[in-house]
C-alpha positions as CSV (number, residue, x, y, z in Angstrom):
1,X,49.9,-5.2,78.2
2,X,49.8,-1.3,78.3
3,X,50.8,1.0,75.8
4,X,54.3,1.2,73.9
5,X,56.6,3.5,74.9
6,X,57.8,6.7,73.0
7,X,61.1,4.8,71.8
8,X,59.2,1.8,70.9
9,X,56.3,3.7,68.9
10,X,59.8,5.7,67.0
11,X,61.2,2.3,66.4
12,X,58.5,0.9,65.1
13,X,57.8,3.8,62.8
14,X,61.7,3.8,61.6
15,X,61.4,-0.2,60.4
16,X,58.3,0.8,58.7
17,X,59.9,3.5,56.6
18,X,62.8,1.6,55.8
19,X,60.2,-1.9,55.0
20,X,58.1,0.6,52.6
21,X,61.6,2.4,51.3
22,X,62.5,-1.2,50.6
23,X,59.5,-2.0,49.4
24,X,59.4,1.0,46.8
25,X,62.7,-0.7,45.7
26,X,62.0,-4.3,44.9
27,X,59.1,-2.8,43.2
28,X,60.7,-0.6,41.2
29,X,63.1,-2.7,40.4
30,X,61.4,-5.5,39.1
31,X,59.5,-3.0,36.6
32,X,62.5,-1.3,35.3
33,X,62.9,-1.8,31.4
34,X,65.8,-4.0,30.9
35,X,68.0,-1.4,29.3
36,X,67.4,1.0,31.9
37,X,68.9,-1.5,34.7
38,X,72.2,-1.7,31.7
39,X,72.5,1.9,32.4
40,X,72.8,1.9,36.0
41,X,75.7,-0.1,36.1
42,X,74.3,-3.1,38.2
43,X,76.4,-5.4,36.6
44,X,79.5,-3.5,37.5
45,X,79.3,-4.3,40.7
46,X,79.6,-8.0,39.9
47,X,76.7,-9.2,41.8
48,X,74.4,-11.6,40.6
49,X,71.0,-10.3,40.8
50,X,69.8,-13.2,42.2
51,X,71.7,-11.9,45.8
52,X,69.9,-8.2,44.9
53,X,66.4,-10.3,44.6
54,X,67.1,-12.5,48.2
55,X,68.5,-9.2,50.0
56,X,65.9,-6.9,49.0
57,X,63.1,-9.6,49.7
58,X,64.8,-10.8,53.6
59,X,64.5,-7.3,54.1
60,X,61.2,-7.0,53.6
61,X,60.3,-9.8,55.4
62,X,62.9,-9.4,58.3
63,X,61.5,-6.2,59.5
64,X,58.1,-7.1,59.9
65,X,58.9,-10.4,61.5
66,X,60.9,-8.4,64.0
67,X,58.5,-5.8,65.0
68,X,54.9,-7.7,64.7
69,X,53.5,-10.4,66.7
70,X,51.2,-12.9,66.3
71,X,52.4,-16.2,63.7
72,X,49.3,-15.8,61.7
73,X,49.7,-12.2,61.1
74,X,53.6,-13.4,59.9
75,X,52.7,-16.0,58.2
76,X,50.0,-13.9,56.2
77,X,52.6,-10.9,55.5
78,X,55.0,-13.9,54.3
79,X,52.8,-15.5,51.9
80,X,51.5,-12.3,50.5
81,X,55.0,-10.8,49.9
82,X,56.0,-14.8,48.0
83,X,52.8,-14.0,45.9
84,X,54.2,-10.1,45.1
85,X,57.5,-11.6,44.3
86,X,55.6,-14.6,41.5
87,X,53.5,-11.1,40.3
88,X,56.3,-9.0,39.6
89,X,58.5,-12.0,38.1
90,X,55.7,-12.8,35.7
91,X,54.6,-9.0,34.8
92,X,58.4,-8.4,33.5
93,X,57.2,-10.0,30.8
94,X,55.4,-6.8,29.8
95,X,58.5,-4.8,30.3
96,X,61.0,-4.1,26.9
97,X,63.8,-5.7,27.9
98,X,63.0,-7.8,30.9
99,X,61.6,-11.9,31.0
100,X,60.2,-14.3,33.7
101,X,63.2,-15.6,35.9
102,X,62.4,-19.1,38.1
103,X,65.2,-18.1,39.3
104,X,64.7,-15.1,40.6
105,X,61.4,-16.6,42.3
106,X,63.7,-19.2,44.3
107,X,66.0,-16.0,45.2
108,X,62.6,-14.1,46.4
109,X,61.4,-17.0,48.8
110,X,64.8,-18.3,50.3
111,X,65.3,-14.5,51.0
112,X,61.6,-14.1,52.7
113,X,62.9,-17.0,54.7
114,X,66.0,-16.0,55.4
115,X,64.6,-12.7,56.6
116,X,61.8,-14.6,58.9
117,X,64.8,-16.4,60.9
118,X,66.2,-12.9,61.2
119,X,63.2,-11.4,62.4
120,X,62.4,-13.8,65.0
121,X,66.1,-13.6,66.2
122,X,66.2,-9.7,66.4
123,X,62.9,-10.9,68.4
124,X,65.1,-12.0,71.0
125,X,67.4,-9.2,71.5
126,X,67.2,-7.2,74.0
């Protein structure tokens, strides 16, 4: 196999900015103090946070999926991102306002596999 193309190598560069924009988020996120999330109106929006915890985490692993190859580098990304997902839930417990969610947890990892199906699927597009 030779060399990407220019359009590939601007793709590829695009669906990392958005993963680590996404990335940023979920991170974030997860470490805001409780009363700080009140204040941004989440709730307003009448979603449960549980679809905010699977979209932000399919999206993390979709783009990957779609872009990388090999299973055991996917496979890797995937577990390391479930293990992020178990940090993050359990270090809310040192933020005012926030507590350990199972779950949340449950949210993160159907999301990460949600997000594998759609990787593999954009995969096959042309």
């Amino acid at each position: 196999m030779g060399n990407p193309g220019p359009g590939t190598r601007r793709r590829r560069r695009v669906l990392w900015l958005v993963w680590w924009l996404d990335f940023s988020f979920v991170v974030a996120g997860s470490l805001l103090p409780g009363a700080l999330l009140g204040r941004m109106h989440l709730n307003s929006a009448h979603l449960s946070d549980k679809w905010i915890h699977f979209c932000g985490y399919a999206l993390l692993a979709a783009l990957p999926v779609s872009a990388a190859a090999g299973r055991l580098r996917v496979l890797v990304g995937i577990v390391c991102l479930a293990v992020l997902g178990l940090v993050l839930e359990f270090a809310q417990r040192l933020v005012p306002g926030r507590t350990y969610d199972s779950g949340d947890f449950v949210a993160n990892v159907l999301g990460l596999l949600t997000g594998v199906a759609a990787g593999l699927l954009a995969r096959k597009l042309p």
